[in-house]
N, C-alpha and C positions, 0 to 999 in steps of 0.2 A: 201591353197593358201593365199599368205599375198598380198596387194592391200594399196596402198595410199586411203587414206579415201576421198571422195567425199564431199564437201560441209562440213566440220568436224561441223561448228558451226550452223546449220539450226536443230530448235528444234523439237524434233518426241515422240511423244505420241503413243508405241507400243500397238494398243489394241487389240492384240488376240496372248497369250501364256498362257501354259502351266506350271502346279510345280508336280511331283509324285516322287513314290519311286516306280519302277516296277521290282524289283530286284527278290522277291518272288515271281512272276506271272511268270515270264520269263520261266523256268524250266518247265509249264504246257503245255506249248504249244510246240506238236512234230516238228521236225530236219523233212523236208526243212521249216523254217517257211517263213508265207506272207510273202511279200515284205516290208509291213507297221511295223510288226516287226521287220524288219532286220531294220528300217530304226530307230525303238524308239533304239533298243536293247545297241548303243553306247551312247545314255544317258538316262539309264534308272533308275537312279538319276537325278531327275533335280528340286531341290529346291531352295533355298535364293542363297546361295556361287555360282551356277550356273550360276543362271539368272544375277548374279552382275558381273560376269567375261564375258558374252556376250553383256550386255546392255551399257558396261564399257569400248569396246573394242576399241573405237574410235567416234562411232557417236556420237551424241549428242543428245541421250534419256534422257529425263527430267523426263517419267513415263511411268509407263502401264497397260495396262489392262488384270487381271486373266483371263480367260478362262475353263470354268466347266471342266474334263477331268473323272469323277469317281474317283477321287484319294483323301484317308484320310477321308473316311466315315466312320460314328461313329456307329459299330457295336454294340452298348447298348440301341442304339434308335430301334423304331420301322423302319419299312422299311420306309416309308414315309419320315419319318424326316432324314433318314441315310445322307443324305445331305449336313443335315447342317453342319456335321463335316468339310466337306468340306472347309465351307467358313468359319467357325472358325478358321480353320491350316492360311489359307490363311490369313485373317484377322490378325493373328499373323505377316505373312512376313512382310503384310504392314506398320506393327506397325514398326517393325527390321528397316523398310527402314524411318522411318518418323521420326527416333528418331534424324537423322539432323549426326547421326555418320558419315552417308555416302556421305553427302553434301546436295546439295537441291535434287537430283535423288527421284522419288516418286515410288519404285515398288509398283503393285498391287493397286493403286491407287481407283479405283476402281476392284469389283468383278462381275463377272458372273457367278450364279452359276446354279445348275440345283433343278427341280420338275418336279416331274411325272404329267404332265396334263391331264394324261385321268383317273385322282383322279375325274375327273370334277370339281364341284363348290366346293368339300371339297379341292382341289389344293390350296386355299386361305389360309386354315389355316399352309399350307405349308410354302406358301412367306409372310406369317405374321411371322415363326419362321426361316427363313432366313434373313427375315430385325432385328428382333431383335438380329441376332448372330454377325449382322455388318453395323455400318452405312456408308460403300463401299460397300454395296450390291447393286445391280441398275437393276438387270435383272437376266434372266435365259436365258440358252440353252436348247434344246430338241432336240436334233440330229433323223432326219429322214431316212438316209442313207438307202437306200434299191437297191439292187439290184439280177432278178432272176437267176444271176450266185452266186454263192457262192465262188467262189474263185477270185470277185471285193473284196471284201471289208475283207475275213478275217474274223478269228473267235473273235473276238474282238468286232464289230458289229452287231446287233441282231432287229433292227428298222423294226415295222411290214410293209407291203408294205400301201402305202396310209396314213400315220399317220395324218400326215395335214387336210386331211381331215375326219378324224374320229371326229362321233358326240360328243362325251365323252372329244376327245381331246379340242373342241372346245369350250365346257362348261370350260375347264379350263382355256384355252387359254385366254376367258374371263376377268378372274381374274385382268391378268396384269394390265389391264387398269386404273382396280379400286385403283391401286396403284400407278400407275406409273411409272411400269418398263418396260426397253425394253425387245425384246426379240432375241434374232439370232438363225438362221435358217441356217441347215447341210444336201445339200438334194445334191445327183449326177446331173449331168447336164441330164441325160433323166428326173428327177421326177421335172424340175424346173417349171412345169408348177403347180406343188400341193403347191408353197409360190406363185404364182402369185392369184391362187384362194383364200388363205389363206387372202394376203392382198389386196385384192379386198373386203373381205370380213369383215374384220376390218382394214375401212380405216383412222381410228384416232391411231391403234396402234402402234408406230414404232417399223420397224423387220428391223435385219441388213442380209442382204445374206455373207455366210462366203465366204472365198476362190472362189471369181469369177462365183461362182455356182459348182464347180467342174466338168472340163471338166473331160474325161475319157482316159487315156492311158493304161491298165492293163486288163491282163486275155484276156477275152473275146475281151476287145475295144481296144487292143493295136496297133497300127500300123492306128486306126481310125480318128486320129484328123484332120484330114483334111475334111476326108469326112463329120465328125458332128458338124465342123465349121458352119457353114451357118445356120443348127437349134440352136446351142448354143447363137448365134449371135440374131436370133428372137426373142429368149426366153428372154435373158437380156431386148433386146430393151424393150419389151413388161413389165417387171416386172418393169422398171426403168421410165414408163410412172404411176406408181402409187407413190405418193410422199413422202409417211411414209417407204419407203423402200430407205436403205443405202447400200452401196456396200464395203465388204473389198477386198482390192488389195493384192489378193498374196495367199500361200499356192499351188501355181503351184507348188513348186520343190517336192512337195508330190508323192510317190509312185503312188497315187491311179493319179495322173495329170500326171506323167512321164513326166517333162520337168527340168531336165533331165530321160531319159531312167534307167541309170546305178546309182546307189548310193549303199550303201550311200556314201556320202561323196567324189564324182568322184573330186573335183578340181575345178569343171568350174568357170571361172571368168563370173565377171561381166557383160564382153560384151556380154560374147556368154549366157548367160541368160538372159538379154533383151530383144535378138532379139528371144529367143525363145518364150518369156511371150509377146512381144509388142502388137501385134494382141488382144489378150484376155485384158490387159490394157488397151492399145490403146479403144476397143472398152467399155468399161467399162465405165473409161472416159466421152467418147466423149456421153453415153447415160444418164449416173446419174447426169456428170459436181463433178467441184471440191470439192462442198459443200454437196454433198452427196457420196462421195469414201475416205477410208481410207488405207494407204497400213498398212501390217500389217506381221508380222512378222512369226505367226504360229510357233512358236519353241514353244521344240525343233524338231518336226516332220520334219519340209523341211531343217532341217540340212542331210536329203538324200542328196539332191542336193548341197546346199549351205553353208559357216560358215556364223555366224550371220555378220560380217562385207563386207563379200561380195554381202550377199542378198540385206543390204540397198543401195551399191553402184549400184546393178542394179536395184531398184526404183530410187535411185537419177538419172541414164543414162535415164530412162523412162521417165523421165517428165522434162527435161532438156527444153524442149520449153515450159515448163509453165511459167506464171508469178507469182513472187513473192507470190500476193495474194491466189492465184491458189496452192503452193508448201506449202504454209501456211496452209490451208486449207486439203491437199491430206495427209500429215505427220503429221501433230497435231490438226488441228482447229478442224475437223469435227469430229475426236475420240473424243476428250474432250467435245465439246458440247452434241455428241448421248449418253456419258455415265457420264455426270453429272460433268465434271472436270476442266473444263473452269477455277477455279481459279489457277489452278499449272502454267497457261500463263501468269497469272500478271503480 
């Protein structure tokens, strides 16, 4: 679906995508695959040339931010460090993008990558050889994902239940502080109360919660969103009263959120994604305020639902009643500042 661009010159700091090559994985996984599958399967390429034809397509992304995904791990390392390969590749896009060929556009600006935190206290010699592989490294990911149906999340997912709060985890979790990275947190809307104990419990850390906390429409929860409204809704309130915790906007049009139902790639415009996401936004919002919410893009995974220029038209339709400083803040202030990038706003 092609859309007039909203707002074309208002500047946006995307900070949560992805870059893989899943060309060779694809073939392992048996005919009917999850949904989450079907939804990578049509870009399961998506490196530099990619991200520069999405991020290029009209809005006015000035940078963004990596996102860990498992992709481009350096099988000569030990498993620990396999990692780092990760944000070496990346670390290269960045470089692609900053060499000024491409204008002032900063992909990959910053990195996020991943460590194993239930290393415990040896987790450190970890983001010591992450920070040495890049100075846009800023943080890790630890995807918690758990659920006791198996066909939520797909063979792709494998996060033990409770990780958050596992003691070992915690020892690692540690680490960050001594560094000073952040950390973002991947847990379903039922486990959202194991990031609220997490940062209750280091309340100097900053965690960002991805994708809204992931409500659930899938498998088991399909056809539930209404009913687990009202808990999803508490649960935010209650994590957004703790003040090292940031909120990213978005990653609804995900399989695993079904908003839309049908993808990949059903069509839907702008409006009628809004008013499906507004509630979850809306409420998001109105609980962290503009200085702690970023919307964010999640590709290529919520290209289920959305192209990359229709998805920002419906954040731009969602926060149409903010103010300037407020839309400054929701689209670029508050990524750049939680992930170290505040000078690409100069």
């Amino acid at each position: 679906m092609t859309e007039e661009i909203i707002e074309p010159d208002l500047p946006i700091v995307d900070p949560h995508h992805h870059l893989w090559d899943l060309r060779p994985l694809l073939p392992a996984f048996p005919e009917p695959r999850h949904a989450f599958l079907e939804a990578i399967a049509g870009a399961a390429h998506y490196t530099f040339d990619q991200l520069q034809a999405d991020t290029q397509s009209g809005h006015n992304v000035v940078a963004t931010v990596f996102m860990e995904c498992g992709a481009f791990y350096d099988m000569s390392r030990d498993d620990a460090l396999k990692p780092v390969g990760e944000v070496e590749f990346v670390n290269g896009v960045a470089a692609q993008g900053a060499s000024g060929l491409y204008g002032a556009y900063r992909p990959c600006a910053a990195i996020v990558g991943h460590a194993d935190l239930r290393l415990g206290a040896t987790a450190g010699e970890v983001l010591d050889a992450l920070q040495a592989a890049s100075h846009r490294f800023v943080g890790i990911r630890h995807q918690a994902a758990w659920d006791a149906d198996p066909d939520v999340l797909g063979p792709p997912f494998h996060a033990p239940e409770g990780l958050y709060r596992d003691a070992a985890f915690r020892k690692g979790f540690a680490e960050l502080g001594k560094r000073g990275l952040t950390f973002d947190a991947w847990v379903l809307e039922p486990q959202l109360g194991d990031v609220l104990d997490l940062a209750r419990a280091f309340p100097d850390q900053p965690i960002v919660l991805d994708h809204c906390g992931t409500p659930l429409n899938i498998a088991c929860y399909r056809g539930t969103l209404g009913a687990h409204f009202e808990r999803w809704r508490t649960s935010i309130r209650a994590i957004a009263e703790c003040p090292n915790v940031t909120v990213k906007l978005g990653g609804l049009a995900m399989a695993f959120c079904g908003m839309p139902e049908d993808g990949p790639a059903k069509g839907c415009g702008s409006e009628e994604l809004a008013a499906l996401w507004k509630p979850y936004i809306d409420t998001c919002i109105e609980a962290f305020g503009a200085d702690r919410a970023m919307f964010e893009s999640n590709y290529p995974v919520d290209r289920w639902g959305a192209s990359y220029p229709v998805l920002w038209n419906a954040f731009k339709r969602l926060a149409a009643g903010a103010s300037e400083d407020e839309k400054r803040c929701l689209f670029a202030g508050t990524a750049a500042r939680i992930y170290g990038i505040e000078h690409i706003l100069d």
